[in-house]
py3Dmol code that shows the C-alpha trace and the ligand (Angstrom):
import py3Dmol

protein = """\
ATOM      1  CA  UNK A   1      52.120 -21.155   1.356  1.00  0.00           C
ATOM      2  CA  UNK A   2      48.976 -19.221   0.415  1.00  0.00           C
ATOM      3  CA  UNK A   3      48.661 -16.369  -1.861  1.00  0.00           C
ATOM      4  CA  UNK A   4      45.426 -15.029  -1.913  1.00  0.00           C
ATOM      5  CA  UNK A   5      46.065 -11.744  -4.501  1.00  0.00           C
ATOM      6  CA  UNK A   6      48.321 -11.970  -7.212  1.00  0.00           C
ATOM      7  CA  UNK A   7      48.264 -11.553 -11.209  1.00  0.00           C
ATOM      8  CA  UNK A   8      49.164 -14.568 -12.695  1.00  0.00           C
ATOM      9  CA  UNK A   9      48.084 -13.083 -16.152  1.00  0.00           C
ATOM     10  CA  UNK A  10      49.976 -10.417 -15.696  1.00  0.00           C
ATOM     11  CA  UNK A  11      53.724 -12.250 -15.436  1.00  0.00           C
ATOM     12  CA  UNK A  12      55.740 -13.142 -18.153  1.00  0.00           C
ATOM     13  CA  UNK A  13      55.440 -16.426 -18.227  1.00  0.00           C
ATOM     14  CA  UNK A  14      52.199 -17.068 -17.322  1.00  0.00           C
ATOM     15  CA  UNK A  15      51.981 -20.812 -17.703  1.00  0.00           C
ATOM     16  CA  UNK A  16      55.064 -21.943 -16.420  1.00  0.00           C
ATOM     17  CA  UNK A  17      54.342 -19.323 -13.151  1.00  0.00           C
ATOM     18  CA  UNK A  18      50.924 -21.312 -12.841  1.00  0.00           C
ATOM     19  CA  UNK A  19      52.880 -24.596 -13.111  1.00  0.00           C
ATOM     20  CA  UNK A  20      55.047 -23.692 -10.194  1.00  0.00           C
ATOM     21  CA  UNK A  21      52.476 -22.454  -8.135  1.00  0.00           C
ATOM     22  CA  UNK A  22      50.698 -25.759  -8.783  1.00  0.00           C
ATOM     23  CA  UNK A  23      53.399 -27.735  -7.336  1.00  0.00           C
ATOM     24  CA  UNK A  24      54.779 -25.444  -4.705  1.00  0.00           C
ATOM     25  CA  UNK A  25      51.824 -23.495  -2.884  1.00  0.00           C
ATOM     26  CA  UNK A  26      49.045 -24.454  -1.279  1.00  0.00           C
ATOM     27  CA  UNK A  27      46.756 -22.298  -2.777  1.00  0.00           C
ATOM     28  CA  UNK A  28      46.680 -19.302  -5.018  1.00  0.00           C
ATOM     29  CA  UNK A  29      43.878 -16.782  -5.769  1.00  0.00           C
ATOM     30  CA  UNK A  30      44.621 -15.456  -9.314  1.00  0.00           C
ATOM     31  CA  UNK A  31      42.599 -11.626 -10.077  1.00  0.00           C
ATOM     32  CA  UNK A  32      41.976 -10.277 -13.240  1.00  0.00           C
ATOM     33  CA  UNK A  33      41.723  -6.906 -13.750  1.00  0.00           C
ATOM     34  CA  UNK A  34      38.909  -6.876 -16.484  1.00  0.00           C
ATOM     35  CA  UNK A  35      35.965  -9.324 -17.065  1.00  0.00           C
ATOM     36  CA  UNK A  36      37.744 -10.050 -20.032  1.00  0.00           C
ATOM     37  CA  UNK A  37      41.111 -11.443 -18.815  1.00  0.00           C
ATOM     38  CA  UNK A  38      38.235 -14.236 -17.018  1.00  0.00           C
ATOM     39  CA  UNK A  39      38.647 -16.692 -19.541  1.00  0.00           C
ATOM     40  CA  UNK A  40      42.476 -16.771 -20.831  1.00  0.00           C
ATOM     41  CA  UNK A  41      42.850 -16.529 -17.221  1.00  0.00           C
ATOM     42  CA  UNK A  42      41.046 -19.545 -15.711  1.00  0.00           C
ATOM     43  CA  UNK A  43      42.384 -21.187 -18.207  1.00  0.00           C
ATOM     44  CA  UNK A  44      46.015 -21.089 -17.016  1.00  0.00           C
ATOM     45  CA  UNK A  45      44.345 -22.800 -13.907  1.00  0.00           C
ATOM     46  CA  UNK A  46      42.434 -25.611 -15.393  1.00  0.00           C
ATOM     47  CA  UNK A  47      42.881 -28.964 -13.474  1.00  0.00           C
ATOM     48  CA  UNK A  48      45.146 -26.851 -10.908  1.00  0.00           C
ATOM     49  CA  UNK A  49      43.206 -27.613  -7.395  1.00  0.00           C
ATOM     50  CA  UNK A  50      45.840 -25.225  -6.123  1.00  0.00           C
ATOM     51  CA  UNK A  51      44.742 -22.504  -7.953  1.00  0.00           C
ATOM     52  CA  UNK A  52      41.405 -20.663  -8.010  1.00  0.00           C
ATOM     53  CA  UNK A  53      40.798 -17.686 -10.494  1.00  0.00           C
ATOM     54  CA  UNK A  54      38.802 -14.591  -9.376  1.00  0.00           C
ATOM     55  CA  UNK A  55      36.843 -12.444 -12.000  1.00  0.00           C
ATOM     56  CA  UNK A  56      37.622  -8.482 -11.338  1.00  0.00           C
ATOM     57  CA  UNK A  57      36.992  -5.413 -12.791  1.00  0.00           C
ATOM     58  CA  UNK A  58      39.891  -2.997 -11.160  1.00  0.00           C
ATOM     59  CA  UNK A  59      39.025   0.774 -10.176  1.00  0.00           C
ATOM     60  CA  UNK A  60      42.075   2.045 -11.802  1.00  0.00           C
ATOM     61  CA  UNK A  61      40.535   0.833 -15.392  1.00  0.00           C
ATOM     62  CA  UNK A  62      37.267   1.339 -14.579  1.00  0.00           C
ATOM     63  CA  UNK A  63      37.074   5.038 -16.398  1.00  0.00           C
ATOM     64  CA  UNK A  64      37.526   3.055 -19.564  1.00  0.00           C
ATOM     65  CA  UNK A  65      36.362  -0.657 -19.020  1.00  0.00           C
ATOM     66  CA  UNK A  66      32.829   0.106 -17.200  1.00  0.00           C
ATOM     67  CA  UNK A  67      31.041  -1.305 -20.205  1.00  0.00           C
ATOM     68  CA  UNK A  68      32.244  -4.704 -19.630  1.00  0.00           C
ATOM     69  CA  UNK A  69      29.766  -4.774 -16.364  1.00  0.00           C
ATOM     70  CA  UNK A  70      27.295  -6.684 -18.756  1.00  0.00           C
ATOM     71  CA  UNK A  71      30.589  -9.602 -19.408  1.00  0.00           C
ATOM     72  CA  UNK A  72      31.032  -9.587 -15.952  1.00  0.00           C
ATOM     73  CA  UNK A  73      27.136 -10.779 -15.337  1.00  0.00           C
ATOM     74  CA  UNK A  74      27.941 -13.264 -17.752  1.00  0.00           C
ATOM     75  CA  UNK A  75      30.785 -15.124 -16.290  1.00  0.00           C
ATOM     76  CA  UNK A  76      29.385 -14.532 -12.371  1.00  0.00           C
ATOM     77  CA  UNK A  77      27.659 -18.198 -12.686  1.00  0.00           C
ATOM     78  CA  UNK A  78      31.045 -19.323 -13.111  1.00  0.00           C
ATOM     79  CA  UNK A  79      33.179 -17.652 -10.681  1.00  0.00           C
ATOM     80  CA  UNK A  80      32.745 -18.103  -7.076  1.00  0.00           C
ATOM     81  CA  UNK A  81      36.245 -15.456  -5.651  1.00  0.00           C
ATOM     82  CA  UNK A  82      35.784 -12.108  -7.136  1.00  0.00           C
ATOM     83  CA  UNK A  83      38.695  -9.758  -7.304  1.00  0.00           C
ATOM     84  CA  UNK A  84      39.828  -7.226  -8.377  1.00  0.00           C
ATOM     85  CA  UNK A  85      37.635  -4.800  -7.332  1.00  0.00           C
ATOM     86  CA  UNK A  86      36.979  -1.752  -5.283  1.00  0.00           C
ATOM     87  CA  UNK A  87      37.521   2.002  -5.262  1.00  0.00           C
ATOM     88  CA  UNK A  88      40.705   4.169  -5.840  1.00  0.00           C
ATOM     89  CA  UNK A  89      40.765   7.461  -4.245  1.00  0.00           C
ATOM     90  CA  UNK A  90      44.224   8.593  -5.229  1.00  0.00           C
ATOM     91  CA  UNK A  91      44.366  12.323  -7.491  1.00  0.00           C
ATOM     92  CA  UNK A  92      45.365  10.273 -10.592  1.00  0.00           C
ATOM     93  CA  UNK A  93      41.980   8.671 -10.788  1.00  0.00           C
ATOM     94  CA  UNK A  94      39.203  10.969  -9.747  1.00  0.00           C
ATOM     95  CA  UNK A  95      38.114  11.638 -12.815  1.00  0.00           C
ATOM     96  CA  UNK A  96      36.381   8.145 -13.057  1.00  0.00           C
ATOM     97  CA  UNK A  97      35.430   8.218  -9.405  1.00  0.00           C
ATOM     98  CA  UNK A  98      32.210   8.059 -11.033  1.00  0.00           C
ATOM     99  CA  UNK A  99      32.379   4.817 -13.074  1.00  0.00           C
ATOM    100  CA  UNK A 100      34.095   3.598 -10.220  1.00  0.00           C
ATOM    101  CA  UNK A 101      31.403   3.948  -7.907  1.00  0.00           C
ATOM    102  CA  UNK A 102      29.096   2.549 -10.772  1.00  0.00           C
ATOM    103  CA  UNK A 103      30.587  -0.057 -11.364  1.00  0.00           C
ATOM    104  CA  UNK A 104      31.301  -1.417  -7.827  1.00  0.00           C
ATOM    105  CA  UNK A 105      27.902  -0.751  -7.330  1.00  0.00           C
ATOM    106  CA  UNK A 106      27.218  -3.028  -9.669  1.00  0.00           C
ATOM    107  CA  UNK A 107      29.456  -5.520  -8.957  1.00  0.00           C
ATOM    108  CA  UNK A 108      28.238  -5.935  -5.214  1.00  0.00           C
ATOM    109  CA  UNK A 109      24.590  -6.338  -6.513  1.00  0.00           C
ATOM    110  CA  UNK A 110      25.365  -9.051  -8.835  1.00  0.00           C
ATOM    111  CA  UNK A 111      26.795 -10.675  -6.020  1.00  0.00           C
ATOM    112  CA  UNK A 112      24.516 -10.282  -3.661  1.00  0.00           C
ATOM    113  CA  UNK A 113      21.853 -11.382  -6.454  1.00  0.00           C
ATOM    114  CA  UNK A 114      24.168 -14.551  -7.158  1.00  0.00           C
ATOM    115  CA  UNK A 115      23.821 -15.556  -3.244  1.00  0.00           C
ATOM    116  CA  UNK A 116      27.501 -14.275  -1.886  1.00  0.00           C
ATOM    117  CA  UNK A 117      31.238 -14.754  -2.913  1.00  0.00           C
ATOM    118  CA  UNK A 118      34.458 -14.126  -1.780  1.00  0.00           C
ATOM    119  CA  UNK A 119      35.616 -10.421  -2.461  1.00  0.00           C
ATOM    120  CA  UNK A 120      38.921  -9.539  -3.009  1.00  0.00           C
ATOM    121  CA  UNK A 121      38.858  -5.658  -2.537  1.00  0.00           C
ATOM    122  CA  UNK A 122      41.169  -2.792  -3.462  1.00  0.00           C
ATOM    123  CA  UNK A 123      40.569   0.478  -1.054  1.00  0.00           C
ATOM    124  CA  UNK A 124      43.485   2.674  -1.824  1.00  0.00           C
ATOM    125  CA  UNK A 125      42.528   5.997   0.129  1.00  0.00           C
ATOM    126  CA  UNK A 126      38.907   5.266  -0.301  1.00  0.00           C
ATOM    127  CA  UNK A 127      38.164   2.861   2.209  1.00  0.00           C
ATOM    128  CA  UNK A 128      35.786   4.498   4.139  1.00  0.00           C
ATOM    129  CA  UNK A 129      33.782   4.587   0.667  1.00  0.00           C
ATOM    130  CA  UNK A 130      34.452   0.774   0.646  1.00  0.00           C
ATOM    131  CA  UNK A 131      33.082   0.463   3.685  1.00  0.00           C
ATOM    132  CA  UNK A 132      30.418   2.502   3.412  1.00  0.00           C
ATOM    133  CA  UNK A 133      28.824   0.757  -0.282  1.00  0.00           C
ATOM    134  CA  UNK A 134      29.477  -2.905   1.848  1.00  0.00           C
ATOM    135  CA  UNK A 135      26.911  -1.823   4.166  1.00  0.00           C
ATOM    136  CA  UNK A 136      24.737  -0.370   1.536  1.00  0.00           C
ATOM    137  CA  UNK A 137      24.806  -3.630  -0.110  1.00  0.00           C
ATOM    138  CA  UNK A 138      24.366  -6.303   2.483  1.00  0.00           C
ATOM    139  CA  UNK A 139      24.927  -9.861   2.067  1.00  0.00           C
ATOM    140  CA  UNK A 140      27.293  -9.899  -0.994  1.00  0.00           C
ATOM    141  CA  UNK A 141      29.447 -12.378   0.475  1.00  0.00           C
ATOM    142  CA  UNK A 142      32.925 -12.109   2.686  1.00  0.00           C
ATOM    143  CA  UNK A 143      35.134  -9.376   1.631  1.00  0.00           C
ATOM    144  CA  UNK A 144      38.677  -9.441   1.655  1.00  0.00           C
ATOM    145  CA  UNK A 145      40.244  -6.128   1.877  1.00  0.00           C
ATOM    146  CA  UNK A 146      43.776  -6.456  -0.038  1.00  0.00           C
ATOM    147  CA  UNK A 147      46.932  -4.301   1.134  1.00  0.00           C
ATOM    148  CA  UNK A 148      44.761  -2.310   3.529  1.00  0.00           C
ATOM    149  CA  UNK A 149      46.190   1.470   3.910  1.00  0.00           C
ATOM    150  CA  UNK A 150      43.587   3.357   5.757  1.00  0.00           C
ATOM    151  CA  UNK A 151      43.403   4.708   9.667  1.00  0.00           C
ATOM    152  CA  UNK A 152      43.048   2.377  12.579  1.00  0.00           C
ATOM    153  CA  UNK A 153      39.981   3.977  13.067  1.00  0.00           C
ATOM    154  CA  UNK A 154      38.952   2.364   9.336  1.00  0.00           C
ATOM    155  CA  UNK A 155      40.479  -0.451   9.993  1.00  0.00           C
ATOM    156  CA  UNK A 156      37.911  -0.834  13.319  1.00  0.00           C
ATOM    157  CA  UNK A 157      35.104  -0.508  11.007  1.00  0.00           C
ATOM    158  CA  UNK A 158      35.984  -3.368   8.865  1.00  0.00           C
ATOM    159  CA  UNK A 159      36.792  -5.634  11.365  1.00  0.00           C
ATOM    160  CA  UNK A 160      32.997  -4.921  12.983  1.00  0.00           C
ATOM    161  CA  UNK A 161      31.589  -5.219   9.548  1.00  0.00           C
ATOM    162  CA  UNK A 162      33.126  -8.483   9.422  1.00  0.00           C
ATOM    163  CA  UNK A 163      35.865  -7.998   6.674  1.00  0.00           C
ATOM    164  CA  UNK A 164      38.938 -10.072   6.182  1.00  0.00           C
ATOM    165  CA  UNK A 165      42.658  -9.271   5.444  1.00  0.00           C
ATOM    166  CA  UNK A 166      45.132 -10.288   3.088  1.00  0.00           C
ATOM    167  CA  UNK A 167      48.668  -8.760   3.867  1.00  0.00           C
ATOM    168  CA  UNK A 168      51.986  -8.825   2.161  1.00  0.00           C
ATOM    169  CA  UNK A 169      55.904  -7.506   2.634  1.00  0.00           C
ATOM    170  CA  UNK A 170      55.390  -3.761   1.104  1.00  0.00           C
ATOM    171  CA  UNK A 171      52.743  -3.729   4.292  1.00  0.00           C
ATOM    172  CA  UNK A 172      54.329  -5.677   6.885  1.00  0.00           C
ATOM    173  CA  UNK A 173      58.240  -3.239   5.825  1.00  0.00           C
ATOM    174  CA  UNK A 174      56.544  -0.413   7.391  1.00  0.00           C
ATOM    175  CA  UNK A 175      55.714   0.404  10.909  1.00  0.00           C
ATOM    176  CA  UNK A 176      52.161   2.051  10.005  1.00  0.00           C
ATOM    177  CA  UNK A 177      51.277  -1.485   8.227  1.00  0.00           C
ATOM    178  CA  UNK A 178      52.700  -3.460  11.314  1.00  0.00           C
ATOM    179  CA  UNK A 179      50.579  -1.293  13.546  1.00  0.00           C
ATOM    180  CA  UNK A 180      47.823  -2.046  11.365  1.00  0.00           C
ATOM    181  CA  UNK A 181      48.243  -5.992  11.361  1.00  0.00           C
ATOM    182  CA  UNK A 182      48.655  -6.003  14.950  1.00  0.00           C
ATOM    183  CA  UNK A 183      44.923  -4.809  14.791  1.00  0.00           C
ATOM    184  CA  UNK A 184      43.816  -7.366  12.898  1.00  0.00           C
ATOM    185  CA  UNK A 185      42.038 -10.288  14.322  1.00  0.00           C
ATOM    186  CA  UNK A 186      44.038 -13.189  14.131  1.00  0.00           C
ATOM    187  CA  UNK A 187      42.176 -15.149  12.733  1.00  0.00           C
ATOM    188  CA  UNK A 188      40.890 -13.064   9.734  1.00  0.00           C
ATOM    189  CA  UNK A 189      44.060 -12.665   8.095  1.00  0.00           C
ATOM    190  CA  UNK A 190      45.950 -14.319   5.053  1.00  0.00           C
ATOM    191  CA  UNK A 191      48.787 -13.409   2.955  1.00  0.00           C
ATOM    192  CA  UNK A 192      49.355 -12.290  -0.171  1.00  0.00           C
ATOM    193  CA  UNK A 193      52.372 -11.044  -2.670  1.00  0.00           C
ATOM    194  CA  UNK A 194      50.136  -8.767  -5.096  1.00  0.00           C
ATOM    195  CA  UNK A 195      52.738  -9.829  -7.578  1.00  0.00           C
ATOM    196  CA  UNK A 196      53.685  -9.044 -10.116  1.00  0.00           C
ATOM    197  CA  UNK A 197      52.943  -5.312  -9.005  1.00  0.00           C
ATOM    198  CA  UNK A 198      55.529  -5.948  -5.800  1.00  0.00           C
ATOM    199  CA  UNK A 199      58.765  -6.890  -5.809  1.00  0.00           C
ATOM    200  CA  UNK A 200      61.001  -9.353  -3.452  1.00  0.00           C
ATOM    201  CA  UNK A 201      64.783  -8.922  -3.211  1.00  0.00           C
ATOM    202  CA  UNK A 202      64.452  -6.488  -6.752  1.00  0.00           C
ATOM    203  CA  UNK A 203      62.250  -8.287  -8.921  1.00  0.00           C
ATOM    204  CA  UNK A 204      58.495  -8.371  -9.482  1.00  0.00           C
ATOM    205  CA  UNK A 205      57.423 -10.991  -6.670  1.00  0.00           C
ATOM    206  CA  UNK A 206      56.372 -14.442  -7.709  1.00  0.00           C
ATOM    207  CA  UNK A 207      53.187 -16.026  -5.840  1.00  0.00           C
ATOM    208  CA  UNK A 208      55.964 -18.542  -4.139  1.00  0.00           C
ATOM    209  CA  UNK A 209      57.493 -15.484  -2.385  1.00  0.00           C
ATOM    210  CA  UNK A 210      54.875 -14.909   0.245  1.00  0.00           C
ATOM    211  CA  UNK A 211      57.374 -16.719   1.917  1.00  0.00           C
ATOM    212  CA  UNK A 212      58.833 -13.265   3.135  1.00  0.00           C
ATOM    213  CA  UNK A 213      55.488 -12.238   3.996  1.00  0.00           C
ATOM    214  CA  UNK A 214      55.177 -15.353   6.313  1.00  0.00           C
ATOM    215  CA  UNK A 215      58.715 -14.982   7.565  1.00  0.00           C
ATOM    216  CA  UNK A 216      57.304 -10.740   8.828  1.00  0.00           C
ATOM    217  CA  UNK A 217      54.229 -12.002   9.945  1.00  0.00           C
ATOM    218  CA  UNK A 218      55.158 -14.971  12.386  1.00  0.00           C
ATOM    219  CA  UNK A 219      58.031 -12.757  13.807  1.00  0.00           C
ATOM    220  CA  UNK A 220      55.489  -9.723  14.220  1.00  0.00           C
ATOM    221  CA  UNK A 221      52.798 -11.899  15.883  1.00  0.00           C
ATOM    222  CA  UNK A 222      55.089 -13.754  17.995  1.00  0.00           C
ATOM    223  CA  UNK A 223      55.549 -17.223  15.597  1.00  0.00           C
ATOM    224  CA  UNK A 224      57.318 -19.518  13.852  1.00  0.00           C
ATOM    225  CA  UNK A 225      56.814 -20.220  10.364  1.00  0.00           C
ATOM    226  CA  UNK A 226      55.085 -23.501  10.670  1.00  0.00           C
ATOM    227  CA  UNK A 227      53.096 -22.293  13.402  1.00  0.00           C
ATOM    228  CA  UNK A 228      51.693 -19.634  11.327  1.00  0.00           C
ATOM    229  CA  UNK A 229      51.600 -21.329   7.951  1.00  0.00           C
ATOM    230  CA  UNK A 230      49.042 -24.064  10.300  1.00  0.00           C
ATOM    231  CA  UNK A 231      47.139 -20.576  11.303  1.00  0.00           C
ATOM    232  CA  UNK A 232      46.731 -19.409   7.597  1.00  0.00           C
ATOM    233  CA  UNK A 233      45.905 -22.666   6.843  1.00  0.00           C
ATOM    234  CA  UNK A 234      43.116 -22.687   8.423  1.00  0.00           C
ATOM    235  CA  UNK A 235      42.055 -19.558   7.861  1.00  0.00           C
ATOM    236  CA  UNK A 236      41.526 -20.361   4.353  1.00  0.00           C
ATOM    237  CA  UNK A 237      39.677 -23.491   5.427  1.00  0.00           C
ATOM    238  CA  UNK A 238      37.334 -20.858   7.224  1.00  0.00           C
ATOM    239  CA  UNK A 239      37.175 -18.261   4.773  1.00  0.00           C
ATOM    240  CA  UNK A 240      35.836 -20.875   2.478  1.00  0.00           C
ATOM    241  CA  UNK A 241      33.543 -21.966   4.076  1.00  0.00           C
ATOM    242  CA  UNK A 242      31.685 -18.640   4.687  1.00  0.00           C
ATOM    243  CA  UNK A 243      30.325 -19.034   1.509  1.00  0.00           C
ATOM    244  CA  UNK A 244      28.070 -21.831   0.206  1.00  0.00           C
ATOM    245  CA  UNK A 245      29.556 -23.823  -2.891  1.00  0.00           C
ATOM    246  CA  UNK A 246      32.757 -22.273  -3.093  1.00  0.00           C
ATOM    247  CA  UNK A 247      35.654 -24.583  -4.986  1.00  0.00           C
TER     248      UNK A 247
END
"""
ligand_1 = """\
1
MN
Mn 46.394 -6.267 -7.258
"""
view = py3Dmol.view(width=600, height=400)
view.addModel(protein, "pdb")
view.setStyle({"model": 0}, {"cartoon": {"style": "trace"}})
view.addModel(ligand_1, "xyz")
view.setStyle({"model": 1}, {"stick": {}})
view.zoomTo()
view.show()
């Protein structure tokens, strides 16, 4: 099982979550929301090969967290997966729509300085202005575009700017985000629960539930489990490899 967005900072427990994932998944990607979350954080994944932690700066805080750019610098030697970031286009935020774009900005130079990472991106209603900054800063690694909601026609953009997917059950329960998947390439996909922000059967979703993501996914494309759970597999194996020195 791979998870390649969730907040394990963010659960109640977030040790004993950490220890399950360890010995349950086969891998993990753990975002922070602010720069600094980074080092509490990657601590609950220390000696966890299972786990990698991604340093992030979300859009939805960054009307009141764009100073922490300069903490962000700082840990970038450290941190190879990035997430998460991105733009937020829904009503309830445009009034930092322009730290947001700052700080994004910002973010995608520092990687592109730091030679490329892995990018796990949030583009609620804004991912044509995703889309558009990735051009405008080239070579900042592989982005991952998390619980994509746009148009097809958006979605045919990032696939020919080379962008990846992850996808979990809140997309793959409705027919626009089955249509969507469907469009996706195969082979640039992955899964992901977004907990503890989504829920499974009631309650905030635990990394170990992209099971039910798997289960949608393999039936949508066609599947079994183990055949896709061999696909994602090595999908990560790709994905890491598109960047140089990636753990
Ligand atoms: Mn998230």
């Amino acid at each position: 099982m791979i998870d390649l967005h969730c907040h394990l900072d963010l659960y109640p427990s977030p040790r004993e979550t950490a220890e399950i994932c360890s010995k349950t998944m086969d891998f993990a990607l753990s975002v922070t929301t602010t720069p600094s979350a980074w080092p509490g954080t990657s601590s609950l994944a220390a000696n966890s090969p299972t786990i990698q932690t991604a340093l992030g700066l979300h859009p939805q805080l960054a009307g009141q967290r764009y100073r922490e750019t300069d903490l962000f610098e700082t840990y970038l030697p450290d941190a190879k997966w990035i997430g998460e970031i991105g733009l937020d286009g829904a009503p309830e935020f445009r009034e930092s729509w322009p730290q947001q774009i700052a700080v994004f900005r910002k973010i995608l130079e520092l990687c592109n300085a730091a030679g490329g990472r892995i990018l796990s991106i949030h583009s609620r209603l804004a991912a044509t202005d995703v889309l558009v900054m990735l051009r405008q800063v080239p070579n900042t690694g592989t982005a991952v575009l998390h619980w994509f909601s746009g148009s097809s026609a958006e979605l045919q953009q990032a696939i020919a700017l080379g962008c990846w997917f992850s996808v979990g059950s809140p997309m793959l329960r409705t027919k626009k985000g089955q249509s969507l998947v469907q469009q996706m390439p195969k082979n640039r996909v992955l899964t992901e629960t977004d907990g503890p922000f989504t829920q499974t059967a009631g309650r905030p979703a635990c990394p170990w539930n992209v099971a039910e993501a798997e289960q949608h996914l393999a039936h949508l494309w066609g599947m079994t489990v183990p055949e896709l759970s061999d696909l994602l597999r090595t999908n990560l194996r790709v994905l890491r490899q598109t960047v140089p020195g990636l753990p």
